[in-house]
C-alpha positions in Angstrom: 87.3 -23.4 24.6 87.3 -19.4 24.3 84.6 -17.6 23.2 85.5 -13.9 23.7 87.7 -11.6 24.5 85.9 -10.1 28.4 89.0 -8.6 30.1 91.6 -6.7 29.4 94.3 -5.0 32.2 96.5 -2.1 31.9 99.3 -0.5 34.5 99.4 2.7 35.6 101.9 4.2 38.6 99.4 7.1 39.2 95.7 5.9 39.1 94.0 8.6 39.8 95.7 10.4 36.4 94.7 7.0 34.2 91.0 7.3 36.4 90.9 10.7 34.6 92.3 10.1 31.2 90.1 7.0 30.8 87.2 8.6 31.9 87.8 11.4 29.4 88.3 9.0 26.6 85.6 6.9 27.2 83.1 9.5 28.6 81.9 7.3 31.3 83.0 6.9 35.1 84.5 3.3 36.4 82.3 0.9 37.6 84.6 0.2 40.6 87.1 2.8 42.4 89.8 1.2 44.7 93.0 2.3 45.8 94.8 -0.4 43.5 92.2 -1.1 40.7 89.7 0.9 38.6 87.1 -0.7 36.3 85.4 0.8 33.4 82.9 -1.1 31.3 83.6 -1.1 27.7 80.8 -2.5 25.8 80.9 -6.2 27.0 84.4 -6.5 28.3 85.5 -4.4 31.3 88.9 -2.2 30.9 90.8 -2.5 34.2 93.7 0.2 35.1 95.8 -1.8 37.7 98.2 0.1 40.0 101.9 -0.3 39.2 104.7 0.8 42.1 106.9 1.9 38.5 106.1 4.1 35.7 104.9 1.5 33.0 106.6 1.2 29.3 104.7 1.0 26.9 105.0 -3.2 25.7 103.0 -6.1 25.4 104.4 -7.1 29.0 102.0 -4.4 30.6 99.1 -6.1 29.2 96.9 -8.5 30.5 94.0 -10.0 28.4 91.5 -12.6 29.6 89.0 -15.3 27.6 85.8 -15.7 28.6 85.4 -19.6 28.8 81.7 -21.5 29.6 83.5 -23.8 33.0 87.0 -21.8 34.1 87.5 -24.6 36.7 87.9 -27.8 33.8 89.5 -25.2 31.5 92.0 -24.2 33.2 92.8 -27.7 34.3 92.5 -28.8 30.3 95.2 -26.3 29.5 97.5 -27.5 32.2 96.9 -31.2 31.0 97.9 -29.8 27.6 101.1 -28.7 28.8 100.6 -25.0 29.8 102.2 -24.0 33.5 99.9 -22.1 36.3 101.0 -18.6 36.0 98.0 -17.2 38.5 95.7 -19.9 40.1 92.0 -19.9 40.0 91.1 -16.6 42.1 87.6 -15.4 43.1 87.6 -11.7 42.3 84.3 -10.0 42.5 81.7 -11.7 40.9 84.3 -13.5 38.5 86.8 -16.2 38.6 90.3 -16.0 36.7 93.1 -17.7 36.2 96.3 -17.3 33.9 98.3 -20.4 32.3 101.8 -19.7 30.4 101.1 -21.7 27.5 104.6 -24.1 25.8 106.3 -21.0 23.9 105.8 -18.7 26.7 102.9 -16.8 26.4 100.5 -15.8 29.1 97.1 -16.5 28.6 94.1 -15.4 31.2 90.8 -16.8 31.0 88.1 -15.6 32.6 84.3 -16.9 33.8 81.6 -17.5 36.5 82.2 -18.6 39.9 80.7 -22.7 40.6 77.8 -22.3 42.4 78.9 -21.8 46.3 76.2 -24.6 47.7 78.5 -27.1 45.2 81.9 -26.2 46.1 83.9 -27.3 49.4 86.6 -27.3 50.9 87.4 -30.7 49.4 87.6 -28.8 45.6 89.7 -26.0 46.4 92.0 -24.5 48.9 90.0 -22.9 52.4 89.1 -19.2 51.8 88.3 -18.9 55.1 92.4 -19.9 55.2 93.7 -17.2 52.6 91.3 -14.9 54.0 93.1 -15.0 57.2 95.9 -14.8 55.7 95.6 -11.9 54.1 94.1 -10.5 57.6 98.2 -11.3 58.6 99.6 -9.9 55.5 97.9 -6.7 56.3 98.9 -6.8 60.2 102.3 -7.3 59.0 102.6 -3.7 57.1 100.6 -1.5 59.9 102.4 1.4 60.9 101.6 1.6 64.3 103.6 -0.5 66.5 101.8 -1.2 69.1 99.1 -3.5 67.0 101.6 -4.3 64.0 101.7 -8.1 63.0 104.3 -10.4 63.7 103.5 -12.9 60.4 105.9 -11.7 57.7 105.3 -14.9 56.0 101.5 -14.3 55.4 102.0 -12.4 51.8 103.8 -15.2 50.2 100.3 -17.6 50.6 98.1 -14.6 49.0 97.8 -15.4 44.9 99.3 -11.9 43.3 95.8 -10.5 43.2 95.7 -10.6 46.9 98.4 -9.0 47.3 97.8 -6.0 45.4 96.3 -4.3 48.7 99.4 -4.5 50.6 100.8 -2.0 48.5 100.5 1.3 50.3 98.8 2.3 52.7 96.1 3.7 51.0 95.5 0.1 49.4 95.6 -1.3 53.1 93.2 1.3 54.6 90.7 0.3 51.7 91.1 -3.1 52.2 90.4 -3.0 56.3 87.6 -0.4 55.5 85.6 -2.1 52.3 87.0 -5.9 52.3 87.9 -6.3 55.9 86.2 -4.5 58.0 87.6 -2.6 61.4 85.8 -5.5 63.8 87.4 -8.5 61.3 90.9 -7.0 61.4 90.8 -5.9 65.2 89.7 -10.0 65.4 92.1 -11.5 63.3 95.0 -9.0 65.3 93.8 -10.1 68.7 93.9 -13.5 68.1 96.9 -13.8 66.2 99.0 -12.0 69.3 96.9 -14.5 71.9 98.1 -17.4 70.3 101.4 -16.8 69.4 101.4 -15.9 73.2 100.9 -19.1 74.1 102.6 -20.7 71.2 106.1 -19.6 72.3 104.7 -20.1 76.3 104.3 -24.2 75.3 107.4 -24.4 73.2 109.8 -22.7 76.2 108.2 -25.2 78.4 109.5 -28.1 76.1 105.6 -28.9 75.6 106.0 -32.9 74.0 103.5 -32.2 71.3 101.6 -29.1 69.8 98.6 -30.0 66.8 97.4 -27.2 65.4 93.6 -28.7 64.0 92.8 -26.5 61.4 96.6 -25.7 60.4 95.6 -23.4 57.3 98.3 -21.1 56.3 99.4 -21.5 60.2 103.0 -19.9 60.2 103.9 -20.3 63.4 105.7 -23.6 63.5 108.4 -21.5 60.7 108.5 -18.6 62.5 109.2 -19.9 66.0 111.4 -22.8 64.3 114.4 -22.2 66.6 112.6 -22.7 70.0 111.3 -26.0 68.3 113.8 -27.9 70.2 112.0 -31.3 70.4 108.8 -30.6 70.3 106.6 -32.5 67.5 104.2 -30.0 65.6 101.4 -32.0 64.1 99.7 -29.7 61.1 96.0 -31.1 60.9 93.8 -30.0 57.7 91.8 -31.0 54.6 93.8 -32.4 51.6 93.4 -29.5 49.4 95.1 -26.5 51.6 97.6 -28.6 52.7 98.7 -29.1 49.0 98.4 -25.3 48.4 100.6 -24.7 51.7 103.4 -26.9 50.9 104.2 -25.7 47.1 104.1 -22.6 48.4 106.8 -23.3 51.2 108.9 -25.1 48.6 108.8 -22.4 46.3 110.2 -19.9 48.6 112.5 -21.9 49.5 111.6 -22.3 53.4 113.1 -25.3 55.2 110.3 -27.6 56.9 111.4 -28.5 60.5 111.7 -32.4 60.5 109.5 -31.9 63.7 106.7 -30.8 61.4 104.2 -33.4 60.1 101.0 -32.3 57.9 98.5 -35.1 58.7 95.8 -34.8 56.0 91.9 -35.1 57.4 88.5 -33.6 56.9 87.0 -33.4 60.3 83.6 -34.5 59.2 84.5 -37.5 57.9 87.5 -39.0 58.9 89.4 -40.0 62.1 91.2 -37.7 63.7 92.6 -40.6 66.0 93.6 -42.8 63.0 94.9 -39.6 61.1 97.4 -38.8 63.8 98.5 -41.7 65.2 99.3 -43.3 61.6 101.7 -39.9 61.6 103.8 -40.6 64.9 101.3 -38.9 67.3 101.9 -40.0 70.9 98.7 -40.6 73.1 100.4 -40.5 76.3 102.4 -37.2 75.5 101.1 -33.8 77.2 99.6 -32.4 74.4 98.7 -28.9 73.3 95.6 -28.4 70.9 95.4 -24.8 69.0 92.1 -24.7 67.4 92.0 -21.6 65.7 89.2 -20.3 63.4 87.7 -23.4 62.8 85.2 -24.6 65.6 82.5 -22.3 64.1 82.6 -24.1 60.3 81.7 -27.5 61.8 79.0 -29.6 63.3 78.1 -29.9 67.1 78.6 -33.7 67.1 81.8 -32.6 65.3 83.0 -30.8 67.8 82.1 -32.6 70.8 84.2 -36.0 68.9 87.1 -33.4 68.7 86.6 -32.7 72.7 86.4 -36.2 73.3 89.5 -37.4 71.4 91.7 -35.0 73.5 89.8 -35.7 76.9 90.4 -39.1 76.4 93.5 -39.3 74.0 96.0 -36.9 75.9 97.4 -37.4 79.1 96.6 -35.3 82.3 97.3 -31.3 81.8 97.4 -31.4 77.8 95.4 -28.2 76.3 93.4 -26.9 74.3 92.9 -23.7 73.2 90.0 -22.7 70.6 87.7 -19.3 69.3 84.2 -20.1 69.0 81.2 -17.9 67.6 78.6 -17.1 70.2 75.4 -15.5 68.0 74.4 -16.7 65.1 75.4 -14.3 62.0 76.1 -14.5 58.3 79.7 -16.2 57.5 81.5 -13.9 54.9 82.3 -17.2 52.5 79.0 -18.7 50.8 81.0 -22.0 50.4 81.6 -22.2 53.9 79.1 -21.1 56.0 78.8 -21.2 60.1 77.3 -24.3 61.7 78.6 -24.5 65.9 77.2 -21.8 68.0 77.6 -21.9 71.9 76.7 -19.6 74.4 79.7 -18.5 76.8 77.2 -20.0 80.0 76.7 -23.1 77.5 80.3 -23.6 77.0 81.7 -23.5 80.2 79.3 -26.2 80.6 80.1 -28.4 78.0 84.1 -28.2 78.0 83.3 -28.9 82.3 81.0 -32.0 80.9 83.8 -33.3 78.3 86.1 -33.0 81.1 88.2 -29.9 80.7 89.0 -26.8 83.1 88.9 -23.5 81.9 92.0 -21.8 82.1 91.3 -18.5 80.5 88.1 -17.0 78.7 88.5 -13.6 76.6 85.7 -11.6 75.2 85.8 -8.8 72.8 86.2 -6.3 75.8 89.0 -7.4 76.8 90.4 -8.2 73.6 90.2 -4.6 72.8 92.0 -4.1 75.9 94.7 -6.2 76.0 95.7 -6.3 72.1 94.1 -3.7 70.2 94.8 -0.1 72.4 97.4 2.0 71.7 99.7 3.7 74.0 97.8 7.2 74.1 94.8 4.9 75.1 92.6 5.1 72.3 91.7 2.1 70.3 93.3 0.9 67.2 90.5 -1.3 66.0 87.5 -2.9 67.4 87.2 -6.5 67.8 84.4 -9.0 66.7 81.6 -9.0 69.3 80.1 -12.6 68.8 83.4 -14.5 69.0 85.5 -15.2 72.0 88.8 -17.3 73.1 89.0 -20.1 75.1 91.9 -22.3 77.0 91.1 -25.2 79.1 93.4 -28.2 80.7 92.4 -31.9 80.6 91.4 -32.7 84.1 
């Protein structure tokens, strides 16, 4: 199964001392310079000086080695089935994938090797990125220092694998991460639209709303964070197989009590009924409903969505909602394995939600994004906001 030793990890509280001591000894500068991380290349294994918050001893424990293996994915899941435990799961970093497995006597073993090919992998193989990605958009909210824009998900971290979590730091780390991973316009999004739904999140719940599905739960904290204005409202968490798995292990481990109001109804949009799927879990078709669609409408097909618009048009009673982002220009999606398919005018959309039956309660560009969640109290603006993307809410007529 191994075949070389490729990468090996030491700690350091002060990186920019290791950056020059390592440079010094091996006479070359890093390959990569982060806040948290800094990557020289030694011969055909990389040397990586990882930031630590405490001033490192000098033992084994401080060490992390990694095997290069030929297929990471079935080796990592060959040294579970021999009895090894998941120490860190299989994490995209770069243009690598890791993973580390404590083996029976209580070593920790990494191993190291090249991503699948993104055209092969889905959704359906592995945990949403698009998912941990916006999670870690929370995490970061979460730690901003300035008030007016900070995050209100302080349960986003505990989703991120310890690798993701490595930006959150300081803020040095976090202004890399918005600057070179994020961006300014992806953070300012991800802000935005967190604060518009919650906003109506809490609006729905103090109204005693019957049911809430959130169709594309993800790492969706909301139903947890709000859990004491729950009262007896049902919260249906919709999603593919795989996340949903990730999401619960990770709310066991930490301990987090699951509302008994809360049911995760499995589903791949594409290919199964959404009908079926929530109706076999207790879902109520004569209940006013509301539908939070958040950072999904973009990843699927037109006939996709217009099923999805026709199952609450004609599955909901009079006055459910729906509220939904969609992506209005055609771009690049950031994740290969997951790329954007639905693309709708605003002019074309008003149409179409008027055509499926709906009436548009509110419709929020990146202007007014800006302007209602992103400005700070002197005025100036905090972050800009995605351009191609806007918010929807419309009632079932």
């Amino acid at each position: 199964m191994f075949k070389s030793l490729k990468r090996i990890t030491y700690h350091a509280s002060d990186l920019d001392k290791a950056k020059e001591w390592y440079a010094g000894v091996l006479n070359a500068l890093p390959i990569l310079d982060t806040p948290f991380v800094i990557i020289f290349k030694v011969g055909d294994c990389t040397l990586s000086i990882a930031k630590s918050n405490n001033q490192t001893q000098a033992t084994g424990e401080q060490i992390e080695t990694y095997w290069e293996v030929d297929d990471i994915d079935s080796s990592f899941q060959r040294l579970i089935g021999m009895g090894a435990r998941e120490h860190t799961p299989l994490t995209d970093r770069l243009s690598i994938r890791i993973a580390r497995v404590i083996d029976p006597f209580g070593n920790i073993i990494g191993i190291t090797g090249l991503p699948l090919d993104a055209s092969k992998r889905s959704v359906e193989d592995k945990p949403s990125e698009s998912a941990l990605l916006l999670a870690f958009c929370r995490a970061l909210a979460a730690k901003d220092e300035r008030e007016e824009i900070k995050g209100p998900d302080y349960l986003a971290e505990f989703f991120l694998t310890e690798e993701g979590k490595k930006p959150l730091k300081d803020s040095a780390s976090r202004k890399w991460a918005i600057q070179k991973l994020i961006t300014s316009p992806k953070y300012g999004y991800s802000i935005a639209r967190t604060a518009y739904i919650d906003t109506l999140f809490k609006k729905y719940l103090a109204e005693n709303i019957s049911q809430i599905v959130l169709l594309g739960a993800g790492y969706d904290t909301r139903p947890y964070r709000f859990h004491d204005s729950l009262s007896t409202t049902k919260i249906f968490e919709v999603d593919i197989q795989s996340t949903q798995k990730r999401k619960s292990e990770i709310l066991q481990n930490i301990n987090l009590t699951i509302p008994e109001q809360i049911a995760f109804v499995s589903l791949n949009f594409e290919t199964d009924s959404l009908e079926e799927a929530l109706l076999k879990a207790g879902f109520n078709s004569s209940a006013k409903t509301v539908y939070i669609w958040e950072g999904v409408t973009y990843y699927l097909t037109r006939d996709t969505v217009y099923n999805t618009l026709d199952f609450i048009r004609w599955r909901s009673s009079k006055g459910s909602i729906v509220c939904f982002d969609y992506l209005t220009e055609k771009i690049e999606s950031m994740n290969a394995a997951e790329p954007y398919r639905f693309i709708i005018g605003k002019d074309e959309l008003k149409s179409l939600l008027s055509e499926h039956g709906f009436e548009i309660l509110e419709h929020i560009d990146s202007e007014e994004m800006e302007k209602k969640y992103l400005t700070l109290k002197d005025g100036s603006l905090a972050e800009k906001a995605l351009t191609h993307f806007c918010f929807v809410s419309a009632m079932v007529s």
